[in-house]
C-alpha positions, 0 to 999 in steps of 0.5 A: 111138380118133382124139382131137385132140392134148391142146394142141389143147383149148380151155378150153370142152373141158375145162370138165367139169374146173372143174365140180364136180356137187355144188354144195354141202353142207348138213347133210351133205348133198351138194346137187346142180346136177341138184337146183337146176336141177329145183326152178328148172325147176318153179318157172319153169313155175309162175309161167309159168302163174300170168302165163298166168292173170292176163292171159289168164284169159278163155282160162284161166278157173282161180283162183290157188288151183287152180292151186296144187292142180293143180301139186301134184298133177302135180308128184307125178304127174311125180316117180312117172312119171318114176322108175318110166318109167325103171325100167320102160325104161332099168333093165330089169337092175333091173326086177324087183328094183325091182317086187318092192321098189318103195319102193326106187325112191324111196330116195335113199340107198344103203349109208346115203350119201345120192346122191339118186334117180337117174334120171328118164325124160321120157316116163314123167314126162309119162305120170304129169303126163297121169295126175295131171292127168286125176284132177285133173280129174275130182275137181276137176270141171274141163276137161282140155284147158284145164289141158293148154293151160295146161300145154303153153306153161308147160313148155318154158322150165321145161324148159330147167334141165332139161337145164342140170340134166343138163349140170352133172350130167355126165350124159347125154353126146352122142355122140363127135365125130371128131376131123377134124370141125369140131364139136370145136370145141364138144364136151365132153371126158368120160374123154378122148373128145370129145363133143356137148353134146347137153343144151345141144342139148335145152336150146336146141330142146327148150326155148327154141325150142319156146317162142318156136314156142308163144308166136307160135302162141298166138293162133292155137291157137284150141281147147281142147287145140289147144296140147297138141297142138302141144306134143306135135308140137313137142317130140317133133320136137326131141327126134327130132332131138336124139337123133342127137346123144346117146349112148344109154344104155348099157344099151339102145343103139339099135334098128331103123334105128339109132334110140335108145328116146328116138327111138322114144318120140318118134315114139310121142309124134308118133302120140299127138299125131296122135290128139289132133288128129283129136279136137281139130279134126274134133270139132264140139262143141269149141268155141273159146276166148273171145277174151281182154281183151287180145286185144279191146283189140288190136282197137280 
């Protein structure tokens, strides 16, 4: 393997040697930064969306009390989605251990040691949040692609922890830089090899950008639903792109055209995307959001 001489490093190389995963212990318990930075992630989106209905309620038009319900409900729809999509797709050796067992999913010990659940796909989390949220909607006889917008422009920034989540977890690593490229300037030792930090990549594109793209464009997402849809374009094109950065996992690997199964589920997601759009846009009895207070007090 070509590697840098080890005088070389910088301190930001090795900053995994000063990163311990678990951030502290409570009771016995180890508590990891992937846990902190998920519950910090969920809770950014929550207050997100309360800010979203208090000042733009004419466009959101839910009551604090509804929208307490439906985090609950999606939070739940997240966390099944989320660990049965990386079963069913990154953990197809375990497959059907797990399907035959299916309790064991959620058993976050192991050999009597708590490790916590480990491993949660992103697509299958947002099949399960759609899921929850279209239930959610049917019982609580409430519109889809408002909840769905109120969603999509809540989510990103949450995102963020997320990947720092994954970061500080020393999980998820980019792909090995060369050691002639300028780029090692910013990788990450991991066992020796030098590589991206793709999660802080995802942070920044998936989250922080997506975000500022939705917060400029919010005025002009004049529909219901027209925000999910820009959503579903805007992140699936960060993590495309993102992905060529990140080492795929190890049991998958890549496929046609050298791309990984995050790539493919992204351009999956771009034809879902297409077809909201097509529904959102081309149909003649969606009509368009009320123009809210603070959109009417810019005018005068």
């Amino acid at each position: 393997m070509d590697t840098l001489h080890q005088s070389s490093y910088s301190a930001w190389n090795h900053i995994y040697d000063y990163i311990d995963p678990i951030a502290f212990e409570m009771f016995g318990i180890n508590v990891h930064w992937y846990g902190i930075a998920y519950v910090s992630a969920m809770l950014v989106a929550f207050f997100i969306a309360k800010a979203f209905v208090k000042y733009h309620n004419q466009r959101f038009p839910i009551t604090q009390e509804l929208l307490d319900s439906f985090f609950i409900w999606v939070e739940i729809g997240v966390i099944l989605g989320g660990r049965i999509g990386y079963v069913m797709i990154y953990s197809p050796q375990h497959r059907w251990d797990y399907l035959l067992q299916p309790w064991t999913m959620f058993n976050p010990y192991v050999d009597g040691v708590f490790v916590g659940i480990s491993g949660i796909s992103y697509h299958g989390a947002l099949v399960g949040f759609v899921l929850a949220a279209i239930l959610f909607c049917v019982v609580k006889k409430q519109n889809f692609f408002i909840f769905m917008d109120l969603s999509a422009i809540s989510i990103p920034l949450g995102y963020v922890f997320g990947r720092l989540g994954n970061f500080l977890n020393h999980e998820l690593y980019g792909r090995e830089i060369q050691s002639d490229s300028f780029a090692h300037h910013i990788g990450i030792l991991v066992d020796g090899t030098l590589r991206y930090p793709s999660q802080l990549f995802e942070a920044f594109t998936e989250g922080v950008v997506v975000f500022i793209v939705m917060i400029l464009l919010f005025k002009y997402a004049k529909r219901p639903g027209s925000l999910l849809v820009l959503y579903g374009f805007l992140y699936s094109l960060a993590r495309f792109s993102c992905e060529f950065f990140r080492e795929a996992d190890s049991q998958m690997g890549y496929y046609a055209l050298g791309l990984s199964m995050g790539q493919i589920l992204s351009l999956v997601m771009i034809g879902v995307s297409v077809i909201l759009a097509l529904i959102v846009f081309l149909n003649p009895s969606y009509k368009a959001y009320p123009q809210t207070k603070h959109a009417k007090r810019k005018k005068r």
